[in-house]
N, C-alpha and C positions, 0 to 999 in steps of 0.2 A: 836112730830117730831121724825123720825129717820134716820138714815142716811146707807149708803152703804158699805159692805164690798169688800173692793180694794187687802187688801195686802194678799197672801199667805200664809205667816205663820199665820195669823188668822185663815184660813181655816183647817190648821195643826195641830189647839189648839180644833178642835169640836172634834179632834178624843180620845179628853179625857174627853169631856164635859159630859154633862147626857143628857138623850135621852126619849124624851115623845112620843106616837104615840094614836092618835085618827080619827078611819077609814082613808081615802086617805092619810092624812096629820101626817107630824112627826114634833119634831121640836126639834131642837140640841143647849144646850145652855152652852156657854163656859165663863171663864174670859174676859172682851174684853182689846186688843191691844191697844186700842185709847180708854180711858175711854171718858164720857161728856154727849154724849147721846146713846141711843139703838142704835143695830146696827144689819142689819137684812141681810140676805143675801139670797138665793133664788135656789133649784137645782129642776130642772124640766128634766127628762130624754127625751131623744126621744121618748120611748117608748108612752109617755104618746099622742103623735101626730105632725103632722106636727106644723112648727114654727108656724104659726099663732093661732092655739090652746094653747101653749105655753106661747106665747107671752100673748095673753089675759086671760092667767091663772096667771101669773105673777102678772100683773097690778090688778085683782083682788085681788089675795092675798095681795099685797103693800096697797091697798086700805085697806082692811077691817084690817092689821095690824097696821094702823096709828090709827084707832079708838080705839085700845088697847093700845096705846104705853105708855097714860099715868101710864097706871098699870107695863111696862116692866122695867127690870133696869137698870140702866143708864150704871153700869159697868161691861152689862155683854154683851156678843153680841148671835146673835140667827143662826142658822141658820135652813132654812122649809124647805122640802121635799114635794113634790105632786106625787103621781103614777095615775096612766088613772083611779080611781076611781072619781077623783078631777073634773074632767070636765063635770062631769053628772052631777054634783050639782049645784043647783040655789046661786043666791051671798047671798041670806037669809040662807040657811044651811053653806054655807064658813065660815060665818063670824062667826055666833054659832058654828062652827068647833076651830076656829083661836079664839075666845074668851074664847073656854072650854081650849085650851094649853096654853093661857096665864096664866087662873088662874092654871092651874098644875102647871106651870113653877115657880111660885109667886104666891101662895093662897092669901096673905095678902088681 
């Protein structure tokens, strides 16, 4: 399970965090605000296409990052990045995407 980031100054704290990047996807991981559970947040430029591209870029990423979450830490929060590489990809490479930065993020 993870949960959503709401508050501002969370997003204020990735700008100290540490920064992984594997092809389309980055992923920014900070101390989190609200410790308990992961906490994953989500920036998708316009660049990458109109909202509805976006939008189901999103929800896939959400998706294939709850199959990881057990391995994420509970006190730290994330935040992912997508550029227009991200949409070309089937949800079978995402997710092998989004599982190769978790173990960056957290080898264990």
């Amino acid at each position: 399970m993870t949960g959503r980031i709401r508050r501002g100054a969370q997003f204020r704290a990735f700008a100290a965090g540490t920064r992984c990047r594997r092809g389309p996807l980055a992923i920014t991981v900070a101390p989190s605000l609200q410790p308990g559970i992961p906490r994953i947040g989500y920036t998708i430029s316009r660049a990458v296409g109109p909202a509805v591209v976006r939008n189901r870029l999103r929800r896939q990423l959400r998706h294939a990052f709850a199959s990881v979450a057990p391995r994420l830490d509970d006190q730290s929060a994330y935040l992912v990045s997508a550029t227009r590489g991200a949409t070309t990809l089937t949800y079978g490479e995402l997710e092998r995407l989004v599982g190769a930065l978790a173990h960056e993020v957290h080898p264990s």
